[in-house]
C-alpha positions in Angstrom: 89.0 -60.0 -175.1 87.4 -56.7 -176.1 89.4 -54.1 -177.3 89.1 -50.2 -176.2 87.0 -48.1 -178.1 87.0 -44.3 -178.0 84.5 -42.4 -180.3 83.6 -38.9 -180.5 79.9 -38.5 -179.8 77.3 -36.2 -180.2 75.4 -34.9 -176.9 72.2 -36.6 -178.3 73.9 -39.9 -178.7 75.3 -39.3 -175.2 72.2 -38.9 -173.7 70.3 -41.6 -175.6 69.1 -45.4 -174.9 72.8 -46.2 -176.3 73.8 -45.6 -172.7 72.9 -46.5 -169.0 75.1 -44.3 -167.1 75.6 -45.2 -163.2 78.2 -43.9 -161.0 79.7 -46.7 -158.7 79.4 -46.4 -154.8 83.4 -46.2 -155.1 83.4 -42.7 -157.1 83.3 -39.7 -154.7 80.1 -37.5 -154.9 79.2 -34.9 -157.1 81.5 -32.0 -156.1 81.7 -29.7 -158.4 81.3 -26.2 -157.1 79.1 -22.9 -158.6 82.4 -21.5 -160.6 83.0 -24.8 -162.3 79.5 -25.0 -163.6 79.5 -21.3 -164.7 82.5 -22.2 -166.3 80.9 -24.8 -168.0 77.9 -22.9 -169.2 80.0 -19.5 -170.3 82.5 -22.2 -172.7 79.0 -23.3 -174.1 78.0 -19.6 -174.2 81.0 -18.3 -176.0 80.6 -21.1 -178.6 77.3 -20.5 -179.3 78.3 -16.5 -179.9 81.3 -17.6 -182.3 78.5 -18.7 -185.1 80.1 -21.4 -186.7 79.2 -25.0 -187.5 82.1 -25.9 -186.0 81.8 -28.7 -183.7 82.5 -28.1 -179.7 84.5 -30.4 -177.1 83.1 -30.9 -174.1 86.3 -33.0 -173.4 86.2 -36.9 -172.1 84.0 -39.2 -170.6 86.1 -43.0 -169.6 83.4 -45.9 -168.9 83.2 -49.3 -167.8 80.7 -50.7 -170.5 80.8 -54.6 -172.0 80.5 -54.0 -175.6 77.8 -52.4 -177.9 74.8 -54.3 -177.0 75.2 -53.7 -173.2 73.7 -50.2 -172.6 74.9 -50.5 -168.9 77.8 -48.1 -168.5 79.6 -47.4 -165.3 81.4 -43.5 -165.1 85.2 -44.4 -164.0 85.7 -39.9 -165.5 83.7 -37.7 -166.2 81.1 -38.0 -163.6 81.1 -34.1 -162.4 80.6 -33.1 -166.5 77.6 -35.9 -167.0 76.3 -34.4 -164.0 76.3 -31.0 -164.5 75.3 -31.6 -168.0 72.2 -33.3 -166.5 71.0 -30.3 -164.5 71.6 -27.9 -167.2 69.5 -29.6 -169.8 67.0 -30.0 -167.2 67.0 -26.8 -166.5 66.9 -25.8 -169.7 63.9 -28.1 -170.1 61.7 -26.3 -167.7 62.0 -22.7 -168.6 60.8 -23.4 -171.9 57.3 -22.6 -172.9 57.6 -24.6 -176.2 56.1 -28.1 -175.3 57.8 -30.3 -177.8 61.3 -28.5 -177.0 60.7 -29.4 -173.3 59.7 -32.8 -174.0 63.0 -33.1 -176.7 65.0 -32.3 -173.7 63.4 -34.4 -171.1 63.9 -37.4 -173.3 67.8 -36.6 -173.2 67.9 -36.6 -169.5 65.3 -39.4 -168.9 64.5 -42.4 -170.8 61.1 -42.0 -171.9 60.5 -45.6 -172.5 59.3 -47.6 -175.2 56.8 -51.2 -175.3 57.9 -51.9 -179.0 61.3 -52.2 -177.7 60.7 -53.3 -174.3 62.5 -50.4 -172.5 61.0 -49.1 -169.0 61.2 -45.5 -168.3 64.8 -44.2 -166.7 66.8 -41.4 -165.9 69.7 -41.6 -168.3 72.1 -40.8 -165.6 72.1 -42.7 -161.9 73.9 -41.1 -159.2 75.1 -42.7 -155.9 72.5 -44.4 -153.9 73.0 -41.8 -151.4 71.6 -38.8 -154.3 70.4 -40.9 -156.9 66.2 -40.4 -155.3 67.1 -37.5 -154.7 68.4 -36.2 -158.0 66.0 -38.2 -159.8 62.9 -36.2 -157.7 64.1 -32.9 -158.3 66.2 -32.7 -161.6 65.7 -35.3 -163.8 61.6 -35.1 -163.5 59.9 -32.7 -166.0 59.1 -29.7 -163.3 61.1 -30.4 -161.0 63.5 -27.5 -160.9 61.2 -25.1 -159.8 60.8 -27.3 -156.4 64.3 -27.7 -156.1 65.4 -24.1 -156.4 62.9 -23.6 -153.4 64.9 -26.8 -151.0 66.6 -24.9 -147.6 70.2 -26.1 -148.6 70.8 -26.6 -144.8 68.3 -29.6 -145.0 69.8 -31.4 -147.0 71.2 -34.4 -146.2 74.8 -34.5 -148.0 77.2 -32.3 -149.6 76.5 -33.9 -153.0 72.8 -32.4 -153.1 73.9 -29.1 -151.8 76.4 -29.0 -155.0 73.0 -29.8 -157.2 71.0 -27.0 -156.1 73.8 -24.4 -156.1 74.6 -25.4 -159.5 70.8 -25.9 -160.1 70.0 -22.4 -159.0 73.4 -20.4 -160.4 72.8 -21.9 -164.0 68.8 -21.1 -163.7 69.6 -17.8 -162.5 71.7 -17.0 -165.9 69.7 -18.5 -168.2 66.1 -17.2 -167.2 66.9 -14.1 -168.5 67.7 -14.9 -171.7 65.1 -14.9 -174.4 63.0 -18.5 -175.7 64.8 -17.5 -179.0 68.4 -17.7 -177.5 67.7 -20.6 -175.3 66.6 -22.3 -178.6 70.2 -21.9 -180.1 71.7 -22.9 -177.5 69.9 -26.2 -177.1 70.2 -26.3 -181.0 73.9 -26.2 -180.8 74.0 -28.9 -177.4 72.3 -31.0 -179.8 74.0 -30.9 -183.0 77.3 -30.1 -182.5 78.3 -30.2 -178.6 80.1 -33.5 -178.5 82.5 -36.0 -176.1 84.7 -37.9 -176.5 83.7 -41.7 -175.5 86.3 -44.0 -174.0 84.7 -47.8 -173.2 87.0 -50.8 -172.0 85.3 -53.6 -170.0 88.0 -53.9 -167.7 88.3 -51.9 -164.9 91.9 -51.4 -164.2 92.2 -50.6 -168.0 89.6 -48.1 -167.6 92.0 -46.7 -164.5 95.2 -46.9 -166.6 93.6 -44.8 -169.5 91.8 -42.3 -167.2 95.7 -41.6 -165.0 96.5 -40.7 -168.0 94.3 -38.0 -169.7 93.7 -34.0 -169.7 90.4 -34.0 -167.7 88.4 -31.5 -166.5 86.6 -33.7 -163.9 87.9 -34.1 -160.4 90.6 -37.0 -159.7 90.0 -40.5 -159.2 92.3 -41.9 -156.6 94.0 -45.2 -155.8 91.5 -45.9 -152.8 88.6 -45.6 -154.6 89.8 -48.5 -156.9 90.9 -50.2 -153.6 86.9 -49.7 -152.5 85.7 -51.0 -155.8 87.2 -54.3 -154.9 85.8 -54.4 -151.6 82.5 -53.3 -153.1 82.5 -56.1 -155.6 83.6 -58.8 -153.3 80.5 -58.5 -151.4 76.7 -58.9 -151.6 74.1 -56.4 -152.0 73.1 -55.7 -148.3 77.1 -55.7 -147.1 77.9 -53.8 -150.0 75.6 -51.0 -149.4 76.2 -51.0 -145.6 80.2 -51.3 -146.6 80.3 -48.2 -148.7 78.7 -46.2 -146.5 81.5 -47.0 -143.7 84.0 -46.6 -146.3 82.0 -42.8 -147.0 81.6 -41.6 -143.2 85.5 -42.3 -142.9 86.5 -40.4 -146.1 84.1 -37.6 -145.0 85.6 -37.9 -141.2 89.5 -37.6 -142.4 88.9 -35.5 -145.8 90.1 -37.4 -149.0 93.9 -35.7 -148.8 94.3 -37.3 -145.6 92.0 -40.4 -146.4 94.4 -41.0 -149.1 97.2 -40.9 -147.0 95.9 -43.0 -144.3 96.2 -45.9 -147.4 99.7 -45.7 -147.5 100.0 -45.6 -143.7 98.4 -49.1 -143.9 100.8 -49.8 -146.8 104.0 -49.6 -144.4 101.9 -51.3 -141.1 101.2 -54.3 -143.4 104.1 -54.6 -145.4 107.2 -53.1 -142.8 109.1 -51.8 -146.0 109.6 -48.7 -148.0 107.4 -48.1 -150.4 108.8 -49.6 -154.0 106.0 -49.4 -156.5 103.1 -46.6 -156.5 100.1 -47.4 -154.3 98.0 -48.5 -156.5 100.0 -51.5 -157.7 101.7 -52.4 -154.1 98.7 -52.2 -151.8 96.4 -55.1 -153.6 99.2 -57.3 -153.1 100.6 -56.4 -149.8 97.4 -55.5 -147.8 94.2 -56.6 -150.2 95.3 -60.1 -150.6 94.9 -60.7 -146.7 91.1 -59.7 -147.2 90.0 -60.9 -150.8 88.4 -62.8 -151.6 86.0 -63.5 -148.9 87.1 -61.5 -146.1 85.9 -57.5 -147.4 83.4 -57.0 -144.8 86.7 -57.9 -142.3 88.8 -55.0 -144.2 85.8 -52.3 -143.6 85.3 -53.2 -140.3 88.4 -54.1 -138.8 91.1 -52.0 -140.9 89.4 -48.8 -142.6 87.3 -47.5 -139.7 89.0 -48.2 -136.8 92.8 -46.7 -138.4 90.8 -43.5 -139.7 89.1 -43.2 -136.4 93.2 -43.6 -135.1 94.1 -40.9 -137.7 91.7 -38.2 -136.8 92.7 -38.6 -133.1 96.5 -38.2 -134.0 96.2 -35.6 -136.6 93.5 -33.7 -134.3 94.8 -34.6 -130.9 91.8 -35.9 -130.1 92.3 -39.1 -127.7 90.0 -40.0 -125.4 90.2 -41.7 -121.8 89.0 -41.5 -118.1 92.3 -40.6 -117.4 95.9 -39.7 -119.1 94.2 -38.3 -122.2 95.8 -35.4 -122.3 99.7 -36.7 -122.1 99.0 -38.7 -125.2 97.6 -35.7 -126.8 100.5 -33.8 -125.6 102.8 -36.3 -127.6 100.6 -36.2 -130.5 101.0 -32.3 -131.0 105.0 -32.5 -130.4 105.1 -35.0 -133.1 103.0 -33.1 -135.3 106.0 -30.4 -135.5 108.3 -32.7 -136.7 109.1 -32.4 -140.8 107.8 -35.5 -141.7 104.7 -37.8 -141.1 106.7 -41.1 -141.4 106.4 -42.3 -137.7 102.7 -42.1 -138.2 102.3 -45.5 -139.1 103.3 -46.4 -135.7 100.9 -44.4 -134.1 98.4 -45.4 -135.9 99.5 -49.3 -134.8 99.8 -48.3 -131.3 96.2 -46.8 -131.3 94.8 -49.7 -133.0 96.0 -52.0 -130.4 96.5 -50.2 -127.4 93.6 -47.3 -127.3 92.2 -48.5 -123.6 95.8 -48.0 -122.2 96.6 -44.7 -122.0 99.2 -45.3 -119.6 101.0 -47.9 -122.3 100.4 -44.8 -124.7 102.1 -42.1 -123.2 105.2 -44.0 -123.0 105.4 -45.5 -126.0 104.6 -42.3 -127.9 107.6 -40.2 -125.6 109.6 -42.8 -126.9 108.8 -42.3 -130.6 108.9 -38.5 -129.7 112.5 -39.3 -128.9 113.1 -41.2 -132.0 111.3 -39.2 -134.4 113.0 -35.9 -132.7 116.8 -37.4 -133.2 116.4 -38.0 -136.7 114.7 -35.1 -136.9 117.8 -33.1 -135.3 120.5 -35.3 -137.2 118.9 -34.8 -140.5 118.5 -38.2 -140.9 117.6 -38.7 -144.5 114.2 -40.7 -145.6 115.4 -44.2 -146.8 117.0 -44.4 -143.5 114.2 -43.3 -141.5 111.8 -45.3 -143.2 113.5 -48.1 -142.4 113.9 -47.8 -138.9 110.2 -47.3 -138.5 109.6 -50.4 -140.5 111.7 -52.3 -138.4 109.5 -50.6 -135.4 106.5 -52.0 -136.6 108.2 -55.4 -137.4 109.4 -55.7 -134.0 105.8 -54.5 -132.5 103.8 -57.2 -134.3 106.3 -59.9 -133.2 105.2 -58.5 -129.0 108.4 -56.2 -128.4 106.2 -53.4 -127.3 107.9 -50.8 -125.6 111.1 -52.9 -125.4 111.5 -52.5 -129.1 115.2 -52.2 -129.9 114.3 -50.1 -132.7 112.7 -48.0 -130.5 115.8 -46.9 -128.7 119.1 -44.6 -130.0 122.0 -46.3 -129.9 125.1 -44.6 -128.1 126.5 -42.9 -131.3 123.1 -41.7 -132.1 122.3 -40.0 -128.5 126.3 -38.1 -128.8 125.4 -37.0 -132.3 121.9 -35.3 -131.0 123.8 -33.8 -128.6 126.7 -32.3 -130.7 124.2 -31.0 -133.4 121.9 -29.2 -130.1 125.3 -27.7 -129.3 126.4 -26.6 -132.5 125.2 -23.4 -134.4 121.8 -24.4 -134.0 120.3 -21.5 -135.5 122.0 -22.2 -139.1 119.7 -25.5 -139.2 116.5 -23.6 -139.8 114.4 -26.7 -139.8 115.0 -27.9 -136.5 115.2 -24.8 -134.3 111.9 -23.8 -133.7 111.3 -27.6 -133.2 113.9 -27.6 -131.1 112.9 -24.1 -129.2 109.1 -25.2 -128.4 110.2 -28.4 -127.0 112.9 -26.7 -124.4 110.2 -23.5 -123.9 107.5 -26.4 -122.8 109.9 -27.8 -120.5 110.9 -24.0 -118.7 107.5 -23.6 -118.4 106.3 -27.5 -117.4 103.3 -27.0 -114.8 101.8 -23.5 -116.1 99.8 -25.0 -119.0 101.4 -24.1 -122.4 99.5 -23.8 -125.8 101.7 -22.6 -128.8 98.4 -21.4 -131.2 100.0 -18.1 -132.3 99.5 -17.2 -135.3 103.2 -16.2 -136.0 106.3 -17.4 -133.7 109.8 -16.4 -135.1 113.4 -17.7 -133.9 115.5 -14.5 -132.9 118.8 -13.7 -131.9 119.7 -12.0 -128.7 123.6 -11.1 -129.4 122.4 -10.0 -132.7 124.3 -11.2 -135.8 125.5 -7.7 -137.2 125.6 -5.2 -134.3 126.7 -2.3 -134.8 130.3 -0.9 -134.4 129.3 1.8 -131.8 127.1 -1.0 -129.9 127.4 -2.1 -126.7 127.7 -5.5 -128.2 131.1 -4.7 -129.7 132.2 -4.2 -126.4 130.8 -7.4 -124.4 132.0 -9.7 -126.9 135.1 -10.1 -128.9 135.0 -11.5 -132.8 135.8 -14.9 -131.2 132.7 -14.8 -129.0 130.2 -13.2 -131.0 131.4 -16.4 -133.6 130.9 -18.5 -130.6 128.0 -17.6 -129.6 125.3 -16.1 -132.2 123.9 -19.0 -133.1 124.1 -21.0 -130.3 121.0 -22.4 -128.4 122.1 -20.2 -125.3 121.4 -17.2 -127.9 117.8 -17.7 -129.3 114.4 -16.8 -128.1 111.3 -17.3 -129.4 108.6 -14.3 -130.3 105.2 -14.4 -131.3 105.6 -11.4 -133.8 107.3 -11.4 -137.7 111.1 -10.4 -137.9 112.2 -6.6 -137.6 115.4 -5.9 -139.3 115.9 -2.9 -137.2 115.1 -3.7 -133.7 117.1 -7.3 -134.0 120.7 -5.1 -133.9 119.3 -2.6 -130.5 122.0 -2.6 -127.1 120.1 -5.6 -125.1 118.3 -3.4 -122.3 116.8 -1.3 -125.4 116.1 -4.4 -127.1 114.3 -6.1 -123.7 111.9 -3.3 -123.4 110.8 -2.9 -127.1 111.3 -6.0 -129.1 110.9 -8.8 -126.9 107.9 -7.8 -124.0 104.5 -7.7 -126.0 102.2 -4.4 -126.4 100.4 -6.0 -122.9 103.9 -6.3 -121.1 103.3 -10.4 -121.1 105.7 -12.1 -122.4 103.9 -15.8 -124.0 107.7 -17.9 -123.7 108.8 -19.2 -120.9 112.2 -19.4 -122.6 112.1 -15.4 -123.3 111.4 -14.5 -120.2 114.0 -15.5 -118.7 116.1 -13.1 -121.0 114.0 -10.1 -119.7 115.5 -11.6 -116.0 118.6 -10.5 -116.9 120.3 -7.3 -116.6 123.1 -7.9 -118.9 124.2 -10.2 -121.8 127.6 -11.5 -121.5 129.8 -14.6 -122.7 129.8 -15.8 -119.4 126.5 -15.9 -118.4 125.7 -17.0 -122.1 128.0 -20.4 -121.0 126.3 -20.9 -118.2 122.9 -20.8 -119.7 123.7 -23.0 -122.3 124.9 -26.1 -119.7 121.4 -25.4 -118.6 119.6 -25.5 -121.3 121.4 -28.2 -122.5 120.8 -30.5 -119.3 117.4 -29.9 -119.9 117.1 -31.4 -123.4 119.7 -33.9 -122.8 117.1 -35.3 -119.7 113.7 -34.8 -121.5 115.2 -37.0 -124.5 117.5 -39.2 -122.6 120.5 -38.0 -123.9 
């Protein structure tokens, strides 16, 4: 087998017939943005002012390439830097009035071809299919800049080509200014001492291992898009192409943060277990192996677009159905205020199977509400967690459906919610705005609630340091006041940022100017009914808190 070979290059051995440079339909488009090219360009700049012979680093490129005949060489890193490199030399080459220089440079950024050798004309670097015509029409053709620079950005047809012509356009905008003389030194210096360093392996989880691995400068290559070069490569040329560009729209549709984390989502629905190993070694085995070989199209078509079209809907609220619609959306945005995203997976399952039933929905996602919101509330730690939604989705696939034991909270569990929405619930600052939304929507069930402020804070009414002249000194004793402060009974919610002074105010003082609005309209449901009162005592604290307590104690089946 071929060992890895890393040299350090010149820019004009770079861009020569050495190398055949093609970016696989797995890599993500071009992406850099304007500041990143500048930056590129001003490193270059700043060089070129130093005045040494020194040579430059551009900093790594990591290939795909079978030995020193082939010149075929696919870009695992470094894609964004080739690119951008491409564009500037291209520019470069058409503000020049010097013929030869502009023909020097075209040859670095296209193939010029050669009938003694047998070589056809070709741009030195291919793009994705999507913007390879494109890029090859209006940057790597001698002339073309000029066209491109006069493209309506909103036309075209992906973000990829909009990246080329702001970059196009910012570095043409810097350099036509500058003299032929200086433009000459700086090509000078591209050429004779700009260079990279060269990593080749011909294996492509080699080329993965070496690239996790490095400093780059170029933007991150991620577990799925090694996951999509093996679907890629399993299939032919027509499925391939249509195959990518299913795999593309659902990246583009969820936004590759949340694309990536839609993989290991899939991990725990296929493999029911706590994650062990990273990603990139436990999903071939535990979800890949059921599709390859053979079966890739199966993988696009049944697995990654229908579970990111499920993830948009849950992450976005989003679910559509002639009727119900909105209660599973309801469930959808309580769930999204708990800490953690680990019942997702089961979401996701119950979309997958279950999306023309809204009625099936709505309760099976109250009940995970009512799972997810008890660990939640008990602190329930993640190894824990994870594996009670594992054995969710275990007892799911085997038809348990909404009769899934796991489903349900066991005795101990539903008196251990209760105790911690009794204690001090206010010391727990995780869970009590959580906690507080949930028993507002309920006070206010019927009137149509949306929580989209931009700021909602957890106050005290018995503050927690009144005042020794306060009224408060004299409603409650230091026994009460510890009782009570940070009980549930105690707390309100406000749609306005803390104020130190007007939390410790007598209650009818602190009614009128720190919890009514500037419009008089209260948005809670829950505060309200503290502006009902004309007094704040112990007693009537007691009763509230049976009440409010009956209240979450029947919403969650307690």
């Amino acid at each position: 087998m071929q060992e890895l070979e890393a040299h350090e290059m010149p820019l004009h051995k770079v861009f020569s017939s050495d190398y055949d440079f093609h970016v696989p339909d797995y890599q993500r488009p071009y992406a850099w943005e304007e500041e990143q090219a500048v930056q590129l360009l001003t490193d270059l700049v700043e060089a070129l002012d130093r005045g040494t012979d020194e040579p430059y680093f551009l900093g790594s490129i990591v290939l795909v390439k079978e030995g020193q005949t082939a010149s075929r060489a696919d870009v695992i890193d470094g894609q964004q830097r080739l690119t951008t490199l491409t564009i500037l030399l291209s520019v470069l080459r058409d503000l020049t009035d010097d013929p030869q220089l502009s023909l020097d440079l075209d040859t670095l950024v296209s193939e010029p071809g050669s009938k003694m050798l047998g070589l056809a004309r070709r741009p030195r670097l291919t793009l994705r299919p999507r913007d390879a015509g494109f890029f090859r029409q209006y940057v790597q053709t001698m002339g073309a800049i000029k066209t491109l620079r006069a493209l309506n950005a909103e036309m075209l047809s992906t973000d990829a080509q909009k990246a080329v012509l702001r970059n196009a356009a910012a570095l043409h905008s810097r350099l036509a200014n500058w003299s032929e003389e200086r433009r000459l030194g700086l090509v000078q210096m591209l050429g004779e001492r700009t260079y990279l360093v060269v990593v080749s392996t011909p294996d492509l989880d080699s080329a993965h291992r070496i690239f996790s691995v490095m400093n780059s400068r170029g933007l991150d290559l991620s577990p799925t898009d090694i996951f999509k070069s093996k679907i890629i490569g399993d299939l032919g040329p027509k499925a391939s192409d249509e195959c990518a560009t299913a795999w593309e729209d659902a990246e583009e549709a969820l936004g590759r943060e949340d694309f990536a984390e839609l993989f290991l989502h899939l991990r725990m629905i296929y493999a029911k277990k706590r994650a062990e190993q990273e990603l990139l070694k436990e999903f071939p085995e535990q979800v890949l192996s059921h599709y390859l070989p053979g079966r890739a199209e199966t993988f696009v078509n049944d697995v990654v677009r229908p579970y990111a079209d499920a993830y948009v809907q849950v992450r976005d609220a989003t679910y559509e159905a002639a009727q119900g619609a909105e209660k599973v959306n309801a469930w959808f945005r309580r769930l999204q205020q708990v800490d953690n995203n680990d019942w997702r997976p089961a979401a996701l399952w119950a979309l997958r199977n279950h999306a023309n039933n809204p009625q099936w929905l709505d309760q099976f996602l109250g009940a995970l509400e009512r799972l997810s919101a008890s660990m939640f509330i008990r602190r329930v730690y993640t190894t824990p967690r994870v594996t009670r939604y594992a054995e969710l989705l275990r007892q799911l696939d085997l038809g348990h459906g909404l009769g899934s034991e796991a489903l349900e909270l066991t005795d101990a569990e539903q008196a251990e919610t209760r105790a911690r929405l009794n204690g001090d619930l206010y010391l727990v600052g995780k869970i009590r705005k959580y906690v507080l939304l949930r028993l507002d929507e309920l006070l206010a069930q019927g009137q149509g609630v949306a929580y989209d402020h931009p700021v909602i804070t957890v106050e005290h009414v018995l503050p927690q340091n009144p005042k020794p002249d306060s009224q408060w000194i004299a409603l409650f004793d230091d026994d009460e006041r510890a009782e009570w402060t940070h009980k549930l009974a105690n707390l309100v919610l406000l749609n306005r940022a803390k104020n130190s002074v007007a939390q410790n105010y007598d209650f009818i003082v602190k009614k009128a100017k720190y919890f009514t609005g500037r419009s008089g309209v209260v948005p809670f449901a829950l505060t309200s009914q503290v502006l009902q009162h004309l007094e704040w005592t112990p007693d009537l604290l007691s009763t509230r808190q049976k009440h409010l307590m009956e209240l979450l104690s029947n919403e969650w089946r307690l």
